[in-house]
C-alpha positions in Angstrom: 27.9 27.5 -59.2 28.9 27.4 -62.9 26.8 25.8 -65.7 29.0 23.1 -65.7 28.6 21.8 -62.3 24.7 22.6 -62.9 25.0 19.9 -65.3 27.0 17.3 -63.6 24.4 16.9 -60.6 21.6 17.1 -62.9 23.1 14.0 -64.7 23.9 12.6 -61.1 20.3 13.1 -59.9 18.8 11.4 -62.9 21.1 8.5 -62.8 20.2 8.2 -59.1 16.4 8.2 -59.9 16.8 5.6 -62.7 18.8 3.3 -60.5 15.5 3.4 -57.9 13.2 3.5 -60.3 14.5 0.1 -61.8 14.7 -1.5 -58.3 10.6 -1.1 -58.3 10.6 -3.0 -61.1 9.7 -6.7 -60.7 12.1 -8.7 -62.2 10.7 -12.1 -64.3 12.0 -15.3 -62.8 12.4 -18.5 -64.9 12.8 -20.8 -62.9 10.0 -22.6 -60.7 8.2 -20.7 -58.0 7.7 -22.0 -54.7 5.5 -19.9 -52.2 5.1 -20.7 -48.2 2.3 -18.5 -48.1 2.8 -16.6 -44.7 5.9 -17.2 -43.7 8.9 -15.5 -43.6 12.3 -15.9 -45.6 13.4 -19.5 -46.9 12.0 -22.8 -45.5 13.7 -26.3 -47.0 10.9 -28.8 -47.4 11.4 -32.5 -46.3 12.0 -33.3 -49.9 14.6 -30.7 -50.1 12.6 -27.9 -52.1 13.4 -24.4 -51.1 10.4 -22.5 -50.3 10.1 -18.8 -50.2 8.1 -16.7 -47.8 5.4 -14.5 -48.6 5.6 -11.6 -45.8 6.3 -7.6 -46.7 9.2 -6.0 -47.1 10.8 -9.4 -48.0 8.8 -10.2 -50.7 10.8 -11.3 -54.1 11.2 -9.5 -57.1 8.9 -11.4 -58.8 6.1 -11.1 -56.5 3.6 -8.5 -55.7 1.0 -9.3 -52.9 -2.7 -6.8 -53.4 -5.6 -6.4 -51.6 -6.1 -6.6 -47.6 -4.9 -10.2 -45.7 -2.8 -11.4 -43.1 -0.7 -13.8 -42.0 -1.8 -16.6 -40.0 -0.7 -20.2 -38.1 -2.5 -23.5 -37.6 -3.8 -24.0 -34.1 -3.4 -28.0 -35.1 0.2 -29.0 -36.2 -0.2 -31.9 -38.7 1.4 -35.1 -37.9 0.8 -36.8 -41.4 1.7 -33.6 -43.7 5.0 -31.8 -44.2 5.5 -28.5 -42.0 6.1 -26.7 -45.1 4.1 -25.3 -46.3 1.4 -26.4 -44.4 1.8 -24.5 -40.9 0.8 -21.5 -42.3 -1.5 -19.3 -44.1 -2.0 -16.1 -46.2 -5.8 -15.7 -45.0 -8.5 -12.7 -45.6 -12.1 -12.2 -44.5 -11.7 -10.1 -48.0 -10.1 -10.1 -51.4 -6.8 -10.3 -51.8 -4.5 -11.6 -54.9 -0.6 -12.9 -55.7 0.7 -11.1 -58.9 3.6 -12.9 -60.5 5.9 -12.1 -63.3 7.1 -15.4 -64.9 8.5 -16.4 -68.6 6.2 -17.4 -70.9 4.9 -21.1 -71.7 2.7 -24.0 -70.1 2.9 -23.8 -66.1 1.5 -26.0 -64.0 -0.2 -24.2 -60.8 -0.3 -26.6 -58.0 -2.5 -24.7 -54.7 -1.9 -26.2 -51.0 -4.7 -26.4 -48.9 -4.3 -27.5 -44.8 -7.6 -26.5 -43.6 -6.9 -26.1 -39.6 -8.5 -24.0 -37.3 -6.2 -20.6 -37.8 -5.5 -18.1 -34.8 -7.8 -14.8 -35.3 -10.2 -16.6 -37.8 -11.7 -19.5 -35.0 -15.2 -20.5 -35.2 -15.6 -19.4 -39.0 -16.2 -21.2 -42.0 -13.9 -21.1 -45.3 -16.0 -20.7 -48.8 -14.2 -18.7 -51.7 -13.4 -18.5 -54.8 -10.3 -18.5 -56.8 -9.7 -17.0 -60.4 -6.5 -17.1 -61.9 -6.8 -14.2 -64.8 -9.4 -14.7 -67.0 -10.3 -18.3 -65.6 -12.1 -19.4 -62.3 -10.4 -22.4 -60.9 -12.5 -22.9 -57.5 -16.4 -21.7 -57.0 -17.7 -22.1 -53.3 -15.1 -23.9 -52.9 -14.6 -25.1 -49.1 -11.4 -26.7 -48.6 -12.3 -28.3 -45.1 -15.7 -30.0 -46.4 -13.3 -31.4 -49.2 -10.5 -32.6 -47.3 -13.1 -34.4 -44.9 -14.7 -36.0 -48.1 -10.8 -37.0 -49.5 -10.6 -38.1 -45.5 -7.2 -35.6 -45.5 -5.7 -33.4 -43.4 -4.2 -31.5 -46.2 -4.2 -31.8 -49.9 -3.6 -29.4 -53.0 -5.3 -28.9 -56.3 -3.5 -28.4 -59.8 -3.8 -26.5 -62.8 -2.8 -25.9 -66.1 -2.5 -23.2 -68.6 -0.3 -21.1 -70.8 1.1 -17.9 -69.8 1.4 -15.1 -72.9 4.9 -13.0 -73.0 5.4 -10.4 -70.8 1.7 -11.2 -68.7 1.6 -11.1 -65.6 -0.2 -14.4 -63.9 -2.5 -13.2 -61.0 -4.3 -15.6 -58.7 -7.0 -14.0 -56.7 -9.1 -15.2 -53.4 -12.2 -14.3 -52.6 -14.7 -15.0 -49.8 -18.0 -15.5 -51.0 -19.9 -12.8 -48.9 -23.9 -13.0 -48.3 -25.7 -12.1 -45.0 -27.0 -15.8 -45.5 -24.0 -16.9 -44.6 -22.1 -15.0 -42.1 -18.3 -14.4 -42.4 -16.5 -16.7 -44.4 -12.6 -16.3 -45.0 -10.3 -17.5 -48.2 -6.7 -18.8 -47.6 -3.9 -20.9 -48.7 -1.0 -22.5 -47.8 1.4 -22.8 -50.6 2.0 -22.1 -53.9 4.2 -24.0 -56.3 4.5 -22.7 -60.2 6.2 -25.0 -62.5 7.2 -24.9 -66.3 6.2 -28.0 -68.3 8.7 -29.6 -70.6 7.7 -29.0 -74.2 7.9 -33.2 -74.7 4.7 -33.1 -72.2 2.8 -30.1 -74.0 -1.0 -30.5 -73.0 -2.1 -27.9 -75.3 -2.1 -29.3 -78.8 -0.9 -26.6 -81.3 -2.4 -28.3 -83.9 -5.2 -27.3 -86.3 -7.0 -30.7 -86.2 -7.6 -31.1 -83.1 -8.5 -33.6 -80.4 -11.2 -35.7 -81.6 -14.0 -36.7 -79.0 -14.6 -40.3 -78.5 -17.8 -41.8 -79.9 -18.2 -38.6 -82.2 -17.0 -37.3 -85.4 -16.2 -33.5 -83.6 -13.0 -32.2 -82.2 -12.1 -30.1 -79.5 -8.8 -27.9 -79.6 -7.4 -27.5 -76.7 -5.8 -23.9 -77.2 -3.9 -21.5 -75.0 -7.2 -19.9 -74.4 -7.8 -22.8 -72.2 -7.1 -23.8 -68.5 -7.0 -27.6 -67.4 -7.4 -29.0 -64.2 -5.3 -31.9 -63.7 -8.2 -34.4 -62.1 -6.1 -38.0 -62.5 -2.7 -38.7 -62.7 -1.8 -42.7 -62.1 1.4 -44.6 -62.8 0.4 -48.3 -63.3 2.7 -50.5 -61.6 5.1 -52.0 -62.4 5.8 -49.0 -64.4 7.9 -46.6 -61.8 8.9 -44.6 -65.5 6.5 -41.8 -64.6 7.6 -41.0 -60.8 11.2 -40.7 -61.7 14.0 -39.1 -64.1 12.8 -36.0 -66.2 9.3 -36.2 -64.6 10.9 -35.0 -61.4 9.8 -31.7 -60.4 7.1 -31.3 -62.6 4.9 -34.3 -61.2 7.1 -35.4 -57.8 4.2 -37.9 -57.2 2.2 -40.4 -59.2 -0.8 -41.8 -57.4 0.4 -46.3 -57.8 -2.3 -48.5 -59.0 -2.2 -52.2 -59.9 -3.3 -53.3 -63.2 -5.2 -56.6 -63.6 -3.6 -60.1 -64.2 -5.3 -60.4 -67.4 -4.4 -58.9 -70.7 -7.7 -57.0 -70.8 -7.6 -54.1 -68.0 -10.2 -51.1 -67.4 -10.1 -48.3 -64.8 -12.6 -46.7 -63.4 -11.6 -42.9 -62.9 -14.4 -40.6 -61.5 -15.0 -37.1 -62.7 -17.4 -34.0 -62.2 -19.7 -34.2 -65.0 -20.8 -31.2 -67.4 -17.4 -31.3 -68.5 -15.0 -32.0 -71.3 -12.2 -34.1 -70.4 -8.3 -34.8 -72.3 -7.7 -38.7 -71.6 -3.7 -39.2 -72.3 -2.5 -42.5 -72.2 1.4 -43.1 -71.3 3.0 -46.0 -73.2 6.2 -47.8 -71.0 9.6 -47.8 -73.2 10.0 -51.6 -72.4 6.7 -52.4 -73.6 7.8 -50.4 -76.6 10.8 -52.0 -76.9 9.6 -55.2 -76.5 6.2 -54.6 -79.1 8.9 -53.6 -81.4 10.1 -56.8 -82.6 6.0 -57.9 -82.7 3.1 -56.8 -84.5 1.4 -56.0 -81.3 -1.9 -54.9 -81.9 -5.0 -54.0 -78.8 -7.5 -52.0 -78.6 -8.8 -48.6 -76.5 -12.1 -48.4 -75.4 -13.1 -45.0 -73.0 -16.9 -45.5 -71.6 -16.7 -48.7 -73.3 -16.4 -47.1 -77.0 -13.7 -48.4 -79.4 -11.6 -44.7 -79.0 -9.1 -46.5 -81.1 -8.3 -49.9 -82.9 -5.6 -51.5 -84.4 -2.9 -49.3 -83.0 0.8 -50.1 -84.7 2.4 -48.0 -81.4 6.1 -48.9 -83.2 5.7 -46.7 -85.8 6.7 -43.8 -83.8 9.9 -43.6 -81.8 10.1 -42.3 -78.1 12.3 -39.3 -78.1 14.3 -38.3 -74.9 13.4 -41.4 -72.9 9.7 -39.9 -72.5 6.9 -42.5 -73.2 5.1 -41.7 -76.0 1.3 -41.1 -75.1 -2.0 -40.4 -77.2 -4.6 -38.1 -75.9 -8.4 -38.8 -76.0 -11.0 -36.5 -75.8 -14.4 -37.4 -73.6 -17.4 -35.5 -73.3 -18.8 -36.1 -69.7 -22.5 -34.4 -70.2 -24.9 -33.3 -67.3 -25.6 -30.9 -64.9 -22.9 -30.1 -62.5 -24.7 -30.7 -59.6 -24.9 -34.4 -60.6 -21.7 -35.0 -59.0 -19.3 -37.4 -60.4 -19.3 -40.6 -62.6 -16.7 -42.6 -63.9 -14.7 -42.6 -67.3 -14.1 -46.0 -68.1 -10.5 -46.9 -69.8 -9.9 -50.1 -71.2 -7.2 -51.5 -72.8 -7.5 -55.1 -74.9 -4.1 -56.8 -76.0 -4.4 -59.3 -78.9 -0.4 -60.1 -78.3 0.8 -62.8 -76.5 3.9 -61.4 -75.9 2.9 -58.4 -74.1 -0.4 -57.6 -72.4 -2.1 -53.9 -71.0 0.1 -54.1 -68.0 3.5 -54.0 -69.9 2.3 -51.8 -72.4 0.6 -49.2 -70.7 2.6 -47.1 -68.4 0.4 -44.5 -66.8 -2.9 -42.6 -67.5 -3.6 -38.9 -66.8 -7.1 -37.1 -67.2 -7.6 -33.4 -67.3 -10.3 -30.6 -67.0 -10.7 -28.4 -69.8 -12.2 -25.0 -68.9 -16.2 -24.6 -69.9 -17.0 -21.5 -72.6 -16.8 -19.4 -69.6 -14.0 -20.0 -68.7 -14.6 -21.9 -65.4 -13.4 -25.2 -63.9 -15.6 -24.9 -61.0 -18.0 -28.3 -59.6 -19.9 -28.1 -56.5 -18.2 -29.2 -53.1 -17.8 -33.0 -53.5 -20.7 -35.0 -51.3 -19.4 -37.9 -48.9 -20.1 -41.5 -50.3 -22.6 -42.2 -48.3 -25.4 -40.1 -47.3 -25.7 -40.9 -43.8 -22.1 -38.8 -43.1 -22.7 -35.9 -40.7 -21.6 -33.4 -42.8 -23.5 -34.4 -46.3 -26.2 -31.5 -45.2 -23.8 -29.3 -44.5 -22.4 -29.5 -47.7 -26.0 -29.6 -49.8 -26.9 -26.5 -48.2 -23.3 -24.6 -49.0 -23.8 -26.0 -52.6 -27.8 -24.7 -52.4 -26.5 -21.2 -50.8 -23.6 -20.5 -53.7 -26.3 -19.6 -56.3 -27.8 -16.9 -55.3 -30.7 -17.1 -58.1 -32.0 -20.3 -56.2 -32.5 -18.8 -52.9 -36.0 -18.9 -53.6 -36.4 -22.3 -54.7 -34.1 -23.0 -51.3 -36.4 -21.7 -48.8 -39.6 -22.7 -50.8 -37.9 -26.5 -49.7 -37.0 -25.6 -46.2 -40.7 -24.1 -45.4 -41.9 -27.0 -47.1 -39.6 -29.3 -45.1 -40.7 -28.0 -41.9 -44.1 -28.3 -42.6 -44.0 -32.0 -43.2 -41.8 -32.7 -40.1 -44.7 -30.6 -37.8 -47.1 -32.4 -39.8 -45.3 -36.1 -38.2 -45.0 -34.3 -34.7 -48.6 -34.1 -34.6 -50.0 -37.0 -35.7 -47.3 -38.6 -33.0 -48.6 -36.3 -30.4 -52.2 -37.0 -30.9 -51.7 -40.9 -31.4 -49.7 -40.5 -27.7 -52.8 -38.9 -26.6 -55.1 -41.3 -27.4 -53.3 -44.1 -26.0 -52.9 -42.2 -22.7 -56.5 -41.4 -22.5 -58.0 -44.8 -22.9 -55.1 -46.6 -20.7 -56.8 -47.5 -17.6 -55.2 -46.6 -13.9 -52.9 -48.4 -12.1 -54.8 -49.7 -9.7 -57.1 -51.0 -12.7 -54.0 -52.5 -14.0 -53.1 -54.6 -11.2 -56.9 -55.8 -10.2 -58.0 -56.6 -13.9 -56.8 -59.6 -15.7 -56.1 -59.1 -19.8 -57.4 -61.4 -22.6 -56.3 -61.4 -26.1 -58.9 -61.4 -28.4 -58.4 -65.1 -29.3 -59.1 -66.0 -26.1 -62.7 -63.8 -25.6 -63.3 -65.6 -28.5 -62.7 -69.3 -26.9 -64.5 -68.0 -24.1 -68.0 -66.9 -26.1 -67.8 -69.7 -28.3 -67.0 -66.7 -31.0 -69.6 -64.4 -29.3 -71.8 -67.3 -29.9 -75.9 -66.3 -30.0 -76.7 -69.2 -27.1 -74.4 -67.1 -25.0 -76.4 -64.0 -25.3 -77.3 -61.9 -21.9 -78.4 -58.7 -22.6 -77.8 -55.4 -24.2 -75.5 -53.0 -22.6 -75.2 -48.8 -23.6 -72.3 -49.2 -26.0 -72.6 -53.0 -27.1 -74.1 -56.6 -26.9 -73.2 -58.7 -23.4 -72.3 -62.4 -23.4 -71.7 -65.0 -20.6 -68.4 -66.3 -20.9 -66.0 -69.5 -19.3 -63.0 -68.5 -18.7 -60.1 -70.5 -16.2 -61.1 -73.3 -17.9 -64.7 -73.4 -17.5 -64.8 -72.9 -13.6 -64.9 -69.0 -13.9 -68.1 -66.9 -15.5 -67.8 -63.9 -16.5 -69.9 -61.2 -18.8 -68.3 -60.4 -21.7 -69.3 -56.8 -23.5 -68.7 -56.8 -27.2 -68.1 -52.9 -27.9 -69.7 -51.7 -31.7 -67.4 -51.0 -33.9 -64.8 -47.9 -34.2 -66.4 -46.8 -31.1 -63.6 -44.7 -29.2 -65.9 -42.7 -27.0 -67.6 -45.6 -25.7 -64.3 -47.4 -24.9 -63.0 -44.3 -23.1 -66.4 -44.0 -21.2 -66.8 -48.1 -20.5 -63.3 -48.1 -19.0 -64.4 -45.1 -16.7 -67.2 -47.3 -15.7 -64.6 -50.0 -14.7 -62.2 -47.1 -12.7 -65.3 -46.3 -11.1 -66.3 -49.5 -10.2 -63.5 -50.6 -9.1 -62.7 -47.3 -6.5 -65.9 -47.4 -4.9 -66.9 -49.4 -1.8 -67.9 -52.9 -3.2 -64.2 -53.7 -3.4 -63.4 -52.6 0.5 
């Protein structure tokens, strides 16, 4: 073999290995991502989104799947939720984690939960946590205690944040593992990824910033922030927001009816011990209409004047998207508070046009805490007396592992008052039983209430006294109206022992022979 041909195959062989090497290499997709997590090839939802399957050695170009999971089916099929992707599950008793490689910008991260009994994971409990880079999105999180709270079979929760050029976005899940608690398992459904149009940017860009109603601070709201997208209405008759360029990125817009007045407030609850971006969508037919009218109103949030005197014509609406102003509220408190509301009113002074024609749709977001964490307890029921509000205490209690003391300091404490009540039941039973006569007793002895002893003694009256018994003063008494006497012994006072011990004497009396 000459040099030549030497030379040839060499270039061959290292064409050959470039060729493989660039099929390893995952390719960046720029469109939207849809995931059926544990399923395989292409399902078409319902709605007519295709959905792509998350099962080896079919797995996109995009995608890398890490750590140790399987694939899984509900035991349940769902009658009110779509099949896809809500039939099955990615699902680990351990770490695992999706790695995708998507073009840069603001993505929206939408998570499906259907939290079914799953074959192979019967019997357990799911509690995990999910981080999405830096950020945590979901601590402790149980997706079955919150569905029974929302009183759904299946629901999702969505996110926001920006992804850098060239990074790689990985979402991880992680059971939270503790001998406390047994085995606990992390899963999900499906995963959707969507780009946000630059007209709907949630991260400001600018250097002033978002100023916080009721205080002269701002808050930027930066790419080194994630959102959690808590509220997202369209106020009918408003169908702007559900429709046209909105599609895809928000296929859904919770309805609600605005007042009959001009003056209208919702009450939105929210975790507290958070800050929170308030944006208010204006309708293009109330613009159009405020447009040939001074129309002035009012914004109050937590009934603070977040802005006055609002000329909303000055600015024109640019590709048919409502214009909107953003709000920032600061929601202080500990976390384990729960929720309260953020009230959002809206006063017109027009006649032409009130809160209802104006306003077109309100949406209210999470921002991420200083450590980078959108995490709130498990949700409690609305009313305490729900089976599974203890449940759901205790799985709040038991995801912080530096108040285990403070926990079973509670518990020992608990139990000790309920023994405490057990006894005092017991021994009040025992009493009663002890100084309750037979039933023979019963049945030959005739009762009196104390009133009518009383009638009887002429209120243990001093002409009426006999005698002078062991445990008490005697007295003759009428009773049957006046044609029966009878001897009446007054017992002293607190005198248990000599009750017990007088009613013997009756027993007594009344087995032995002067009765035969």
């Amino acid at each position: 073999m000459n040099q030549h041909t030497v030379s040839i195959a060499w270039l061959l062989l290292c064409f050959l290995n470039t060729c493989i090497s660039a099929t390893d290499i995952p390719t960046c997709i720029t469109g939207d991502v849809s995931i059926n997590s544990g399923s395989v090839g292409t399902s078409s939802a319902p709605n007519g989104r295709e959905w792509v399957g998350d099962v080896k050695p079919k797995l996109p170009s995009f995608l890398q799947l890490k750590g140790s999971s399987t694939t899984s089916t509900a035991i349940h099929k769902l009658i009110s939720a779509d099949p896809v992707p809500h039939d099955t599950a990615r699902i680990s008793l351990s770490q695992f984690s999706y790695a995708f490689l998507l073009n840069p910008g603001q993505k929206i991260i939408r998570l499906h939960f259907n939290p079914s009994p799953y074959r192979g994971f019967r019997g357990l409990r799911d509690l995990f946590t999910v981080e999405a880079g830096p950020f945590t999105l979901l601590s402790n999180f149980s997706a079955s205690l919150t569905a029974d709270v929302l009183g759904l079979k299946s629901f999702a929760k969505e996110f926001c944040l920006n992804i850098r050029e060239n990074e790689q976005l990985i979402l991880t899940f992680s059971p939270v593992t503790s001998p406390s608690r047994g085995s606990t398992y992390a899963f999900i459904n499906g995963i959707e990824i969507i780009s946000v149009p630059a007209g709907l940017s949630y991260f400001d860009g600018r250097d002033t910033g978002i100023q916080v109603v009721g205080q002269k601070s701002v808050v930027h709201v930066d790419h080194n922030t994630a959102l959690e997208i808590v509220h997202r209405l369209s106020i009918k008759p408003n169908p702007v927001l559900s429709a046209g360029d909105f599609d895809g990125v928000f296929p859904t817009w919770a309805m609600i009816k605005a007042n009959k007045s001009r003056n209208d407030t919702w009450n939105l609850p929210v975790d507290v011990g958070f800050r929170y971006l308030t944006r208010l969508h204006f309708s293009e037919v109330g613009l159009k209409i405020a447009g040939n009218s001074d129309v002035v109103f009012k914004v109050l949030i937590n009934e603070i004047i977040a802005q006055t005197n609002i000329d909303i014509t000055k600015e024109s609406v640019e590709n048919s998207i409502p214009r909107y102003m953003d709000y920032m509220v600061m929601m202080r408190g500990h976390k384990r508070e729960g929720k309260r509301d953020i009230l959002i009113s809206l006063l017109s002074y027009d006649e032409l046009i009130d809160g209802r024609g104006l306003l077109a749709g309100i949406e209210v977001f999470k921002l991420s805490n200083p450590d980078n964490s959108l995490a709130s307890p498990n949700p409690l029921p609305p009313q305490l007396d729900s089976p599974s509000w203890i449940i759901q205490i205790l799985l709040s209690v038991l995801g912080r592992t530096n108040e285990m003391t403070t926990f079973a300091v509670t518990m020992l404490a608990l139990v000790n008052i309920i023994v405490h009540k057990l006894r005092e039941i017991w021994e009040a039973c025992s009493s009663e039983e002890k100084n309750k006569p037979s039933a023979r007793a019963e049945r030959l002895c005739l009762r009196f209430s104390l009133a009518e002893i009383r009638l009887a003694t002429r209120n243990f009256s001093d002409a009426l006294f006999i005698g002078r018994g062991g445990f008490g003063k005697v007295y003759k008494g009428l009773i049957d109206k006046g044609q029966t006497t009878v001897a009446v012994k007054r017992l002293k006072s607190n005198s248990r022992q000599g009750a017990h011990e007088f009613l013997t004497e009756i027993e007594n009396f009344l087995n032995s022979d002067m009765l035969m």
